[in-house]
N, C-alpha and C positions, 0 to 999 in steps of 0.2 A: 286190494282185497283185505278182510276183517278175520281173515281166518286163522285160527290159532296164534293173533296179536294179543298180549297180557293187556288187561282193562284197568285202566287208572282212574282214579276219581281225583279231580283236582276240587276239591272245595274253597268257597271263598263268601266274604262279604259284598256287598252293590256298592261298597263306594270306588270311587277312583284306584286309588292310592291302595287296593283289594286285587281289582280286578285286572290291572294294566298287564301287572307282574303275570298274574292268571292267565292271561291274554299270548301273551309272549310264550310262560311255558309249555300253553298248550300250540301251540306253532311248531315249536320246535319238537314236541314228541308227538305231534301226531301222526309222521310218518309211519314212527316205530310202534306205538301202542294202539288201542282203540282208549279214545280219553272219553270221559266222562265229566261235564260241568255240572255242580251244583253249587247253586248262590238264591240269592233271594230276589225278590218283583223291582229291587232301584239297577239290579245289575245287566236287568233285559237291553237295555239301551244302548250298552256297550259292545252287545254282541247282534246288533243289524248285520251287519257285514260276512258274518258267518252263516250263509242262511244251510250248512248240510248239517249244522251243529246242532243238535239236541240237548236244551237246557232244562237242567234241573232245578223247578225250584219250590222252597225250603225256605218258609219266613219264622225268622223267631225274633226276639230281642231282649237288647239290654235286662239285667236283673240286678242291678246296682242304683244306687240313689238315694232319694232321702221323702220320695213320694212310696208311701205307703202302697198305693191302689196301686203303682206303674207297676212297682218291685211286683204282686202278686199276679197282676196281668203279664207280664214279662215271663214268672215262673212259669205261667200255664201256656204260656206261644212254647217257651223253651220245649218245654216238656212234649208237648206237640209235636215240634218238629224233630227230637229226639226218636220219638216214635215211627213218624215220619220216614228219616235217616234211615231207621234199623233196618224197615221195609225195604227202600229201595237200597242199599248194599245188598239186603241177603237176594234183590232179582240180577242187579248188576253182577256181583261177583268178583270187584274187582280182587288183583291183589296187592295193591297200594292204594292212600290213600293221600293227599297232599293236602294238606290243611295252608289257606294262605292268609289266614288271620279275618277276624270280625264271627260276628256272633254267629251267623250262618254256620261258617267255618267247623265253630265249638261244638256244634250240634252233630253236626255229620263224624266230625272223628272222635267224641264220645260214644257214638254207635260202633263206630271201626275199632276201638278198640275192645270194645264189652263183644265184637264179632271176633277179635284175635284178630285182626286185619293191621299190617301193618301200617304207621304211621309216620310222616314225616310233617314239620309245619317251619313255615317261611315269616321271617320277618324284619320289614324292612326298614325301621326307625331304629332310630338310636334308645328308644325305650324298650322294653318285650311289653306288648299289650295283653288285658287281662286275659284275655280268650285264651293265647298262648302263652302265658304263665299257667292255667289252669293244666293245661296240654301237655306242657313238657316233662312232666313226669312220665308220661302215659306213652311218649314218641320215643320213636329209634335215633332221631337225629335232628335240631335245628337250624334249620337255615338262615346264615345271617347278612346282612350286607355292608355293614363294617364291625371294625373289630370291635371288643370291650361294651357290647352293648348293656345297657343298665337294666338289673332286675332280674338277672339269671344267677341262680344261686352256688357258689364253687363245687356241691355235689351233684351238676347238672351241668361245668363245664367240657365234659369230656364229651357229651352230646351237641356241643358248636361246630357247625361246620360254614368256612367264610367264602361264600360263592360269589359274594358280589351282587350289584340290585339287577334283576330279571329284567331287560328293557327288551320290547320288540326288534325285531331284526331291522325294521322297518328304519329305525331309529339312525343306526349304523349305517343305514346305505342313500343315506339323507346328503343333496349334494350342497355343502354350503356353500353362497355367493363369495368371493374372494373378499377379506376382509375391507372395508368400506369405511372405517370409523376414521378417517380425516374428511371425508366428505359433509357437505355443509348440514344436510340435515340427517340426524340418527332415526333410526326404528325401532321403536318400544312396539316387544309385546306384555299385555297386562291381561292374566289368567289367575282365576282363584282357583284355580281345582276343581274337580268333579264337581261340584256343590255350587261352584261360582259364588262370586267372593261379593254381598250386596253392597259393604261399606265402599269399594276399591268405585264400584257405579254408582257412589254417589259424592263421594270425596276427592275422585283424580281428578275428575274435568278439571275442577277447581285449580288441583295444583297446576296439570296444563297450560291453562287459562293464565295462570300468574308466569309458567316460563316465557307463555309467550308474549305478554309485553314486555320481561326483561329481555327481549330479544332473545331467547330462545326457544328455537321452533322443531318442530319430533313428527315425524309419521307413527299414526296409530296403528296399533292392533290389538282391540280390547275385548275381552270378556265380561257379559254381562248378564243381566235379570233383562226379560223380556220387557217389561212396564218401565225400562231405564232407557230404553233403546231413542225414544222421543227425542229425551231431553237433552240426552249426551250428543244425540246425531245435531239436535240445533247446536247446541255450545260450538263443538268442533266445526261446524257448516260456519259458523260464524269467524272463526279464524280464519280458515280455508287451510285448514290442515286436509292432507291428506289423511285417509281413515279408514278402518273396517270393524264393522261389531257384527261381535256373535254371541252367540249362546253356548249350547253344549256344541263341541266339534267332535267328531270320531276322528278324523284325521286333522290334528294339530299341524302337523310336520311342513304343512305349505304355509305356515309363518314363520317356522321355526326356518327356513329357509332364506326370510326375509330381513331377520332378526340380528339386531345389533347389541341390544340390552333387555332383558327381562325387569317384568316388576311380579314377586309372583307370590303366593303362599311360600311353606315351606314344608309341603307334603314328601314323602322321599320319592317317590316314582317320578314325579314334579321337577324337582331339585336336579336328580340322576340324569334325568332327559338332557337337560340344560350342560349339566358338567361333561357329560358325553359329548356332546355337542359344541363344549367349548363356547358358549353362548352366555358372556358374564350378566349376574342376575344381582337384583335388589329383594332380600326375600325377607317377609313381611309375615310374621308366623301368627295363626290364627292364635289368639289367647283363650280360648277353650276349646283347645283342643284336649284327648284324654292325657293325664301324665304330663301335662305340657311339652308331649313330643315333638311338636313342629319348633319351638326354642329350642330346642336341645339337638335335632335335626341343623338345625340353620347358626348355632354357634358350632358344631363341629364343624361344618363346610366354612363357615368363616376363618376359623384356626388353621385349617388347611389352603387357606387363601383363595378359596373358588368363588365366593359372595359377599355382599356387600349386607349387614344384620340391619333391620330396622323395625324395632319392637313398635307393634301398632298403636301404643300409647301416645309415640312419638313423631308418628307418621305425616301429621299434620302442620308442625312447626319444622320437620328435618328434612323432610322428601324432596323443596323445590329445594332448598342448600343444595341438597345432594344430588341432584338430576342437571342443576346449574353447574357445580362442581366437577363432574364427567363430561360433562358437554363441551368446557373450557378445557378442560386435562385430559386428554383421551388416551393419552401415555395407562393411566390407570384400568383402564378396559382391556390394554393390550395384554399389559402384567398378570391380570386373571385369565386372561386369555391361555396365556404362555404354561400358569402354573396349571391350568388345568389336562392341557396337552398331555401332561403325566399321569392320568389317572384313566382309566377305560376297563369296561364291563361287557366288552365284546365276549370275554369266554367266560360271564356267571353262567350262563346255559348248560353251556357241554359240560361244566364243572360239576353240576347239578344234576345234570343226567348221568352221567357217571357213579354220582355216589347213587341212583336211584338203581344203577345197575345192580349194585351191589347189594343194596337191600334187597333184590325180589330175588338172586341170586342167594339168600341167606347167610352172606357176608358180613349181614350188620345186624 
């Protein structure tokens, strides 16, 4: 029952790397709260599986750039959905509001806070993105998921709080195959993230293709663009690789299953999945991305010894080196294996929900 349950609004962006973290915290507090989603028209997709869940949605965009006519069209969605926001808080009523980063997000806790509604906002790259730099002045508390993130100003660190990245429980209770990597052939899975990644379907066959006449041969499991599906499915038919292509998945997790090595972005929900999962990755960071945070994402995990970096400029001449390279020395799969063993985000949640206790408690 809903009755006398405090109403949360968890706002968020439609991309992946928005909504996953979104995904998971509303799991875990919807026993205790009545939650409230709002996001935008990319982020309906993510939430099929939810069907008692009532989404809220709230399109604005970007207001940055160097296009005149976007910048002014941008202002006028913004402002829109600003209006928007105001409305639906003051019928919800929540008394939290979770901002999880992207422009949707900006809009709805600008409204929360010109209502005096508390705010809290999450973020989970190693950059603070613009939404929430705009935001943090305005919040009770940031949420981060490693330390020293860049772009929060020192009169705005005593508002960090390090909970670690938001993964689905779903994530945690994933049973992996007993390690397999001396066996003759490995299992690549290859994901671009929410958005699927179109160069990775058009440029891996190829490297495939070249490990496998040097006698190296891989079971697939790739991520793709629908109009790819053709071409990749003859290439691979033609080897007689074992294989599976998809599109978008809601539930990843039956590759991740499967999976010996990643080839992937370096989105942090992405990445997080992986290191949780102990599942060593080759991570290939989008280069316009905002802030260049998928490099800065994918050189921290590398320093920490969880990934193998491979900036996409390079992808093309170093990927079969390095795919040939692991194949032959699987000692090195195991080593990320091992160092990752030590890291885990099983209690970002409770972590999280605790300091939220606190804030509607008037604590914070």
């Amino acid at each position: 029952m809903q009755i006398n349950k405090k109403t949360i609004v968890i706002a968020t962006g439609g991309t992946g790397g928005h909504i996953f973290p979104s995904v998971s915290l509303y799991e875990f507090l919807n026993s205790e709260y009545k939650i409230e989603i709002i996001t935008d028209q990319r982020g309906l997709k993510y939430f099929q599986n939810e069907k008692s869940l009532k989404i809220n949605i709230i399109n604005s965009d970007r207001v940055l750039g160097k296009n005149i006519f976007k910048i002014f069209t941008g202002l006028i969605k913004t402002l829109f959905s600003i209006i928007k926001s105001f409305r639906l808080l003051i019928r919800l009523k929540p008394k939290l509001v979770v901002g999880m980063g992207g422009y949707s997000s900006f809009a709805v806790c600008l409204s929360a806070y010109a209502l005096k509604i508390p705010i809290i906002i999450y973020e989970n790259n190693r950059v603070i993105g613009k939404a929430n730099r705009f935001l943090l002045p305005l919040s009770r508390k940031i949420l981060v998921s490693t330390e020293d993130v860049e772009g929060i100003r020192n009169r705005y660190k005593h508002k960090v709080f390090q909970s670690g990245y938001l993964l689905r429980n779903k994530i945690f209770n994933i049973k992996k195959k007993k390690t397999q990597l001396y066996n003759n052939e490995l299992s690549i899975l290859i994901m671009g993230g929410s958005q699927s990644a179109k160069i990775f379907g058009e440029y891996l066959p190829s490297v495939i293709r070249k490990c496998y006449d040097s006698g190296t041969k891989f079971n697939i499991y790739q991520q793709c663009l629908d109009f790819q599906k053709n071409n990749i499915n003859r290439i691979y038919s033609e080897l007689n690789l074992k294989f599976t292509l998809f599109t978008f998945e809601n539930d990843i997790s039956k590759y991740y299953e499967k999976t010996d090595i990643a080839i992937t972005r370096s989105g942090a929900s992405s990445i997080a999945e992986l290191i949780n999962l102990n599942i060593p990755s080759i991570a290939i960071p989008l280069p316009s991305s905002t802030d260049n945070h998928q490099l800065k994402n994918a050189k921290y995990f590398e320093n920490k010894g969880y990934c193998f970096l491979l900036e996409q400029r390079y992808m093309f001449e170093k990927l079969f080196d390095i795919l040939k390279d692991l194949n032959k020395d699987r000692n090195k799969l195991i080593l990320l294996k091992e160092k990752m063993k030590k890291h885990s985000d099983q209690e970002a949640i409770s972590k999280t929900n605790q300091l939220i206790k606190k804030v509607l408690n008037g604590q914070i």
